[in-house]
N, C-alpha and C positions, 0 to 999 in steps of 0.2 A: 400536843400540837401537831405532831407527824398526825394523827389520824385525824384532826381536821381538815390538815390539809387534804389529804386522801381523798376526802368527803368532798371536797370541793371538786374533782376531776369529772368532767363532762360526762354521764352515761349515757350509753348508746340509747334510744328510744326505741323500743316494740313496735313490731308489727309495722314498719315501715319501709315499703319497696323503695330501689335505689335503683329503675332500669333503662332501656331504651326509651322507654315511652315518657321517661323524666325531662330526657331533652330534647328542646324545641328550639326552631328556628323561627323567630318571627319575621314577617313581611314586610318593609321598610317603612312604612304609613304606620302600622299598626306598634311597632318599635318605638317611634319617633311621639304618636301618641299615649304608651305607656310611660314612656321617661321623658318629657317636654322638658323637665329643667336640664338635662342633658344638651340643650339644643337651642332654648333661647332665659333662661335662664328661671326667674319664679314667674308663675301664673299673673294672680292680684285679678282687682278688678278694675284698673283703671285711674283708682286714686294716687296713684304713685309714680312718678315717671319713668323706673325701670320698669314697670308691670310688661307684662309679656302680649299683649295687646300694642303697646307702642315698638317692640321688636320686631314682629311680624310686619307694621308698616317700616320702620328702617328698613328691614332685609331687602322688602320691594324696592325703597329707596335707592337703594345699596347702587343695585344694578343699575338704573340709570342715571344716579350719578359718574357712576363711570363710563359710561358711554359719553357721556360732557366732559369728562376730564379726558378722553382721548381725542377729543376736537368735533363729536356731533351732539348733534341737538341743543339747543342754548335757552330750552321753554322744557319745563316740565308742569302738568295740570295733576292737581289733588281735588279728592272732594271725598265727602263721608257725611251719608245721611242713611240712617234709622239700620247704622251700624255695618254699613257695605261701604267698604272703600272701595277704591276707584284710583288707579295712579296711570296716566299717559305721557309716555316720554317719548323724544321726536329723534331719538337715537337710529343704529342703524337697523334696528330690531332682529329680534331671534333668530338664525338661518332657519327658513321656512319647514327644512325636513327634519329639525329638531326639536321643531317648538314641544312637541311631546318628553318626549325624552330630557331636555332640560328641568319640567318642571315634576316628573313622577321616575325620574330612575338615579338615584342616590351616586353620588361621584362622577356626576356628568357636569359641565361646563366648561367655559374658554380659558378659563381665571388658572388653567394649570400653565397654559403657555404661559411662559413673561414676556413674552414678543407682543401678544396679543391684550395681554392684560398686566401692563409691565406692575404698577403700584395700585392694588386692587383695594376697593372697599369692599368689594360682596365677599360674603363667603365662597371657598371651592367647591363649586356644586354640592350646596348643604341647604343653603339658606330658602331658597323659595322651594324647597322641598318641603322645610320645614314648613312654611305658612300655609302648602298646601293641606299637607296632614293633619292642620290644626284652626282649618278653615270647614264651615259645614257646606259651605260653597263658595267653590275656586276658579276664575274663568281665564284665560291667558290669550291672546291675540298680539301676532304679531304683520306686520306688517313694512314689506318688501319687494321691491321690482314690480310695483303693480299688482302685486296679490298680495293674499294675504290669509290664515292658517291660524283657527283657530280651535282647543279643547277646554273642555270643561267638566268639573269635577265635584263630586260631592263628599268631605272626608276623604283627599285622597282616592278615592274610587272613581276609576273612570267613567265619565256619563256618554259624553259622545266628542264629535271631531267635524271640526269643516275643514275640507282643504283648497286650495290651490284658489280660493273665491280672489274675480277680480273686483279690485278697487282704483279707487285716485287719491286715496289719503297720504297723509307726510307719510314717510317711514318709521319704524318706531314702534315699542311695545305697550300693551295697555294690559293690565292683569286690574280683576274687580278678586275681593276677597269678604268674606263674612266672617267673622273669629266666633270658633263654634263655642256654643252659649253652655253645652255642657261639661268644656272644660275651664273657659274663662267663666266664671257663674255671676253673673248679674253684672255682668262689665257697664261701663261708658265711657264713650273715649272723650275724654279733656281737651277743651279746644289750646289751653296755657302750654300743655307736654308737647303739645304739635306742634304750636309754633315756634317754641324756644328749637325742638330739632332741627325745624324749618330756617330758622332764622341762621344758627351753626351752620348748615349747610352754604347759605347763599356769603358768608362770610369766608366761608372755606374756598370759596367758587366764583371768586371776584367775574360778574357778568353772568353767570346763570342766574335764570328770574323761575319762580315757583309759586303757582298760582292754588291759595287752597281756599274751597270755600267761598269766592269773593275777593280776598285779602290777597296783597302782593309782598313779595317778598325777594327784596334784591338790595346787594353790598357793592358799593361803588370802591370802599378803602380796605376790605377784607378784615384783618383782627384790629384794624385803629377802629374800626366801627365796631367790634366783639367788644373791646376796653372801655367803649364811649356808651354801650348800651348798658354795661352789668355794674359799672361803678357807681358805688352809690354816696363816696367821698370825692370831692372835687380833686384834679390832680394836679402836682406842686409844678409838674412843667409839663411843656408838650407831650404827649404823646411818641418816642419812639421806635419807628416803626424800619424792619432792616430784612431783607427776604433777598433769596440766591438760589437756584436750582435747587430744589428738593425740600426746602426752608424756608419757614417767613416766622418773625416774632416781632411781639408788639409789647412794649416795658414800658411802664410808667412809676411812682411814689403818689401815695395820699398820706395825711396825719392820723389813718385811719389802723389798730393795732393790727398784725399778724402778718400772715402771707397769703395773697391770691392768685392761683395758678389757674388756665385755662388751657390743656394740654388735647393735642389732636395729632391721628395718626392715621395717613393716606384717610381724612375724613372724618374718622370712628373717635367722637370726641371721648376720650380716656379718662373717663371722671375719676379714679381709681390711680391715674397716673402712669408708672412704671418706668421702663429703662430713663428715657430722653426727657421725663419730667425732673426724674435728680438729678443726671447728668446737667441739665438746663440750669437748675438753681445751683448747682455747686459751679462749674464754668461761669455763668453770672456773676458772683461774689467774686469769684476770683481773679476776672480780666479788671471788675470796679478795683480790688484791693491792689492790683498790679499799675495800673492806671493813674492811681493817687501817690502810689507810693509810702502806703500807709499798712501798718498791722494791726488795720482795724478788725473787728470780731466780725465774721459772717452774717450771725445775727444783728448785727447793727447795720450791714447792708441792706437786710435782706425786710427788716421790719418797714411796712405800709406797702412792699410793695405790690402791683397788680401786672400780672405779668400776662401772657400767650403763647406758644409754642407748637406749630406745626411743620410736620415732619411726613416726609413720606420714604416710604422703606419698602425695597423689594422683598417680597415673600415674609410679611410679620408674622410672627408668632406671639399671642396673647395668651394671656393666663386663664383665659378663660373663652367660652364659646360664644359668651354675650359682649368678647371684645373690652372691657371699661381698663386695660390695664395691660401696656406691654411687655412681653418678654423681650424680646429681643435686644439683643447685645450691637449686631454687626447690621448696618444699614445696605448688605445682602449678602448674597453666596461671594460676588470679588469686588463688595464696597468694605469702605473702613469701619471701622467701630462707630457706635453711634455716640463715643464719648469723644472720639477724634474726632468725628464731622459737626458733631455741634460747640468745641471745644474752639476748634479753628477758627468754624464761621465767625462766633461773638470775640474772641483774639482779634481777629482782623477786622470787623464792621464797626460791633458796638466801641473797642479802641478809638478807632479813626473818627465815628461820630460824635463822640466826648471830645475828641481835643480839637473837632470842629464849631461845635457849638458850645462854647466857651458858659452862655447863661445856663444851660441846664445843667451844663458841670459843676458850676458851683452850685445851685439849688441842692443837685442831686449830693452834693460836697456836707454843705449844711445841715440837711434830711439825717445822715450818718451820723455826725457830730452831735445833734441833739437826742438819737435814739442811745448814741454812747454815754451820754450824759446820765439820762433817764435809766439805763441800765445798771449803769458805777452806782447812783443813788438807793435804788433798790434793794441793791445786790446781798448786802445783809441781811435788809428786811426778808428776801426769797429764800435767805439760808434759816433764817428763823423758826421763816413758816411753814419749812417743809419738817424739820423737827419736833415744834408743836403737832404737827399735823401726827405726828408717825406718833406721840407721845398722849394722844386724843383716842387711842385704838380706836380707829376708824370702824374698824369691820364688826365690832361690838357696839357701838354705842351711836354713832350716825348713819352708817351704812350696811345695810343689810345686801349683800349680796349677792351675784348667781354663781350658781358651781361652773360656769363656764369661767370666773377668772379665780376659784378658792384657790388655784394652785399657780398663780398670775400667768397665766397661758390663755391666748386668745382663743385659741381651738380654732374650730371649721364653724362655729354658729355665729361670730361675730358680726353678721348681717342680722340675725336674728335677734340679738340684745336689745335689750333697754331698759332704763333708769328711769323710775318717779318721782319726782321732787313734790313730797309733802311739806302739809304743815299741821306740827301737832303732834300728840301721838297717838289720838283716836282714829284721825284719819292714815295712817303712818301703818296701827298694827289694824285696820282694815287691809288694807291693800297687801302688807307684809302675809297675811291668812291667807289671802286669795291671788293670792300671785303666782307665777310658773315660777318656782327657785333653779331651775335649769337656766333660765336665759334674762328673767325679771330681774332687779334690784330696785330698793328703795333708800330714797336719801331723804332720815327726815329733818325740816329746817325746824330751827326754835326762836320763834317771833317772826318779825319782819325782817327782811333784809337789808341793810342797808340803800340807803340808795345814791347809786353811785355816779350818777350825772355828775362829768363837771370835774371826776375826781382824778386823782393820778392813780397809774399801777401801787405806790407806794402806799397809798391810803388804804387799799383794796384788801392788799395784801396781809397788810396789818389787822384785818377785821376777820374774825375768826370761821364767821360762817361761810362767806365767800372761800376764804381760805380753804376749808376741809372738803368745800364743792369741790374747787379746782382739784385736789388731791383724788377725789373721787372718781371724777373725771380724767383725769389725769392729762390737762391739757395745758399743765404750765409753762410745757415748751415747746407747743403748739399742738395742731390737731394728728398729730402722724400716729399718736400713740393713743389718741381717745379709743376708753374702754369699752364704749357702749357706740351702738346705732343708732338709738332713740332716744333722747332728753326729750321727757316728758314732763309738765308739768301740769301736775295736779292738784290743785284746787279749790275751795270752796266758792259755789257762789253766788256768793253776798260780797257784798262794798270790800270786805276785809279780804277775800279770798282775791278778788280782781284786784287789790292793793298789791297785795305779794308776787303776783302774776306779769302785773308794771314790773316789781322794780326786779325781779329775775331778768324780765327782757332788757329793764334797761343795761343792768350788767353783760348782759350778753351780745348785746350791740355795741352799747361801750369798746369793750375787750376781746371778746372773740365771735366777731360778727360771722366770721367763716364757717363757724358752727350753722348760724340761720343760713347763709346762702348754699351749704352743702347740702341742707336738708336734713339735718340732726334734730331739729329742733319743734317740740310738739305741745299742742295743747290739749289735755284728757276734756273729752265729754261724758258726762254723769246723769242720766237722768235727772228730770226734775220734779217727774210724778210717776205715782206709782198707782194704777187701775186693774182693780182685781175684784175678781167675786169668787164662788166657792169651785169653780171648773178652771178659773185661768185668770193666767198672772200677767199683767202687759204693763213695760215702763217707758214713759215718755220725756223727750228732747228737748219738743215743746209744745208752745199753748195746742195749736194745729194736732198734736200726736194726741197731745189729751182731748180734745174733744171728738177724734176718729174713735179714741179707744172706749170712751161713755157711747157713743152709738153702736160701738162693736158687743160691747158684753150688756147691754140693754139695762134696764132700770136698777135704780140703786145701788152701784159696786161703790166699792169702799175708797176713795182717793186720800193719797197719803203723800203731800209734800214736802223734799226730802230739801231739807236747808243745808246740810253740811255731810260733806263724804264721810264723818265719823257717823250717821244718822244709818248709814246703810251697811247692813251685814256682812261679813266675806262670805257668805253660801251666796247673798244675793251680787255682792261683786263680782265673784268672779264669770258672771255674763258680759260685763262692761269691758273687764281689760283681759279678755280671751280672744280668742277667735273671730267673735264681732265689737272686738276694739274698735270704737269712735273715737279719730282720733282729726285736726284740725292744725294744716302745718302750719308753721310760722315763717313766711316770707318778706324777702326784705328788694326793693326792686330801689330803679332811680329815680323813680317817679315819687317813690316814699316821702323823700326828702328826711329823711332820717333824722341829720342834725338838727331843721327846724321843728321836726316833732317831738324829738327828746326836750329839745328847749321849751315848748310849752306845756307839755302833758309833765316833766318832772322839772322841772327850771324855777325859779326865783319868780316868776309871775302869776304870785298866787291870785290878785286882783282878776286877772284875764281869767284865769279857768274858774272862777268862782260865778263868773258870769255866764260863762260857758254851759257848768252843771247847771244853773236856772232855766237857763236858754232850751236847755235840751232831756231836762227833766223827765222822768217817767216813771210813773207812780204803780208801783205792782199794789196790785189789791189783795193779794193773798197775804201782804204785812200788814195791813190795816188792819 
């Protein structure tokens, strides 16, 4: 044993110098474009709303947003065609002999003063450095006292400079930017990820209007319009809404399961959470449980609710450079904790407002009592089924794993996970072959799933498949601990495979809708043909793909359509759930109407959809 281990100690490698010439000093563009996720976090191309394409527009953002939260400019213009943004703000613009230096010299801007920039959104002279260096073309104009100064740049490389030009325009900054194409690769920016930003913005910024494209974009009631736009359950009482110096929160209850939090910080919506989101829910419970006078459970407060929380804090500190998640403890260098400033606030408001408006007290009263109810009922069935579950070995016989949790440890790739929810086992040990066991897992399901419209947690629970999911998953006691980034579900499809696909969603709408609006929640695309001849292999999406791909490899290649994910190989899977993963989110809006569509599409109205299927029929000819 001693001499294996022996064997294992690192040996030096041959013939390899160790000298001056080893170390370098890169140049701050060239830095910034070696290690981009250092600076706005992953690349992407656009399909995803963190992609780093919609980073580079916040950053711009950034800045003149805060120039309206110090009291100038009250209009800002967006636009983006054929992938050049464009942001004009009517702030007090750049000091003219710095316009350069703000945007190419690394630790330059105002945002260190706190006189000047007391609760900042932008970064500390980081942020439009960043976009510059990762822009193929960067233009910056500001304009002030009748002139106006502008440079431009290609990659961070300075191209040229105008100075001192007069004008007669408002005051205010305009920067155009391109996101260079060979590091974002085949980007397109998503009109939905802009607007949802855009929208958080004008909610954060009750009276700033933001013009993108055409489309306007302005908050009369700040987060009662955030709660009034995202909720996709009607809510059991008004809306309320309590805001004081440096704080505004918006709480309401639906009959809809779990917890909905919309947490913001001097702006930088915190999807991620951090200090003042748990401080928020735990305060929360605790002024309702103090309030009632009752030793109700947390959880029984806290279940349907849909909440908001913003906050601004001198000098934050986030967990990360792309901001989604705060650190900070103390709401500044000589303010309080941020557990005593939001502790107080809701102590003394949300208090005084409950024992003012007497009907929502009791709604909100009742809401508790029936979630207590529903809980005491379960409560066995939940002990049951976490035992079956453990006594089921998961990790051998339904759930196939990644070594990011063999050892139940999230690690550092946690963003990078995800789960497939098959069905079958042909389809199950495809994907299981071809899958990255680093970060992949597979969960495979046996039959159909229940379908759970309609049902209680108790019946759910009781049912074994859903049960070993949730285990899987690990979200029986909400989403804080979910294992995976990606619920995926994968499919066959045929009538059968879209069956099982229903009644997943409907379970997951059901019960943990927060799963779909966090963006967990996905649907695998699988080719559906496959066109080849003796030089090249090409697999197609759809009908359009197949008939590009017969005019691309010319007369007579072989097409082979594929009916069932067990139908296609793991040599030829693993193109599908690699790298150019197709994948197709699952969104859930208030436009949905979510309950009326559960009620039709899985409801007791077989007569209705049976009309429905004739009504809208379509006949593939490749089953004939």
């Amino acid at each position: 044993m001693e001499e294996e281990l022996k064997n294992t100690d690192p040996q030096p490698i041959q013939d390899v110098n160790y000298s001056d010439d080893d170390i370098k000093t890169l140049d701050w563009q060239e830095h910034i474009r070696r290690r981009p996720g250092m600076y706005i976090g992953k690349l992407g191309d656009g399909s995803s709303s963190d992609d780093g394409i919609y980073v580079l527009l916040k950053e711009v953002l950034d800045n003149s947003i805060d120039e309206y939260m110090m009291g100038f400019g009250k209009s800002i213009e967006i636009s983006i065609a054929d992938n050049k943004v464009t942001v004009r703000d009517h702030g007090r613009g750049v000091p003219l002999g710095k316009v350069r230096d703000v945007s190419s010299k690394m630790n330059t801007g105002a945002k260190y003063d706190s006189k000047a920039f007391k609760k900042s959104v932008g970064l500390n002279g980081v942020g439009i450095k960043a976009v510059n260096a990762l822009s193929s073309y960067f233009y910056i104009e500001s304009f002030r006292e009748g002139k106006s100064v502008s440079v431009e740049y290609s990659r961070a490389i300075f191209v040229k400079e105008n100075k001192g030009v007069n004008q007669s325009e408002d005051s205010g900054t305009l920067i155009e930017f391109i996101p260079d194409s060979s590091i974002f690769v085949n980007y397109t920016f998503k009109d939905e990820y802009i607007e949802s930003l855009l929208r958080n913005y004008v909610y954060l910024n009750t009276g700033l209007t933001i013009h993108y494209n055409g489309n306007k974009f302005y908050s009369k009631n700040g987060l009662v319009d955030l709660l009034n736009e995202n909720m996709t359950s009607e809510a059991l009482y008004p809306i309320i809404h309590l805001s004081d110096t440096d704080i505004e929160v918006s709480i309401t209850h639906t009959n809809q399961y779990g917890e909905e939090y919309y947490s913001f910080v001097n702006g930088q919506h915190t999807t991620q959470g951090g200090t003042h989101q748990s401080v928020f829910r735990e305060a929360l419970t605790r002024v309702i449980k103090e309030h009632y006078n009752k030793n109700f459970d947390f959880a029984d407060i806290r279940n349907g609710i849909v909440a908001a929380i913003s906050i601004k804090v001198e000098e934050p500190v986030f967990e990360s450079q792309t901001k989604t998640k705060l650190g900070s403890k103390d709401m500044g260098p000589d303010g309080p904790t941020i557990q005593k400033f939001i502790g107080d606030f809701l102590k003394r408001e949300l208090d005084n407002y409950l024992h003012k408006n007497g009907e929502t007290s009791e709604i909100l009263y009742k809401k508790i009592l029936e979630s207590e109810k529903e809980r005491k009922a379960i409560a066995g069935v939940t002990k049951l089924a976490r035992e079956r579950a453990k006594k089921a070995n998961l990790h051998n016989k339904k759930l196939r794993d990644c070594r990011v949790h063999y050892n139940d440890s999230k690690g550092d790739n946690l963003e990078e996970t995800s789960i497939f929810i098959t069905e079958g086992d042909s389809a199950s040990g495809s994907i299981t072959k071809s899958r990255n066991p680093n970060l992949q897992a597979v969960f495979s399901l046996r039959g159909k799933p229940l379908n759970s419209y309609g049902l209680t947690k108790k019946i759910v629970y009781e049912n074994e498949e859903f049960n070993l999911l949730q285990a899987a998953l690990n979200i029986e006691e909400g989403l804080e601990d979910l294992r995976y980034n990606k619920i995926i579900i994968a499919t066959d499809a045929d009538t059968d495979g879209m069956h099982i696909r229903l009644l997943l969603l409907t379970f997951f709408l059901q019960f943990f809708p927060d799963l779909i609006k966090k963006n967990h929640v996905y649907i695998l695309q699988t080719p559906l043909f496959r066109v080849r001849n003796k030089k090249e292999t090409l697999y197609c999406y759809t009908e359009e793909e197949r008939l590009a791909a017969i005019s691309k490899l010319g007369a007579n290649p072989e097409i082979t359509r594929f009916k069932g994910l067990g139908e296609i190989s793991p040599d030829e899977f693993r193109h599908f759930i690699g790298k150019d993963i197709r994948l197709d989110r699952v969104t859930m809006k208030k436009e949905d109407l979510v309950k009326e569509m559960l009620n039709f599409y899985m409801g007791k109205n077989t007569p209705e959809r049976q009309d429905f299927i004739i009504e809208n029929l379509v006949v593939d000819e490749e089953e004939l």
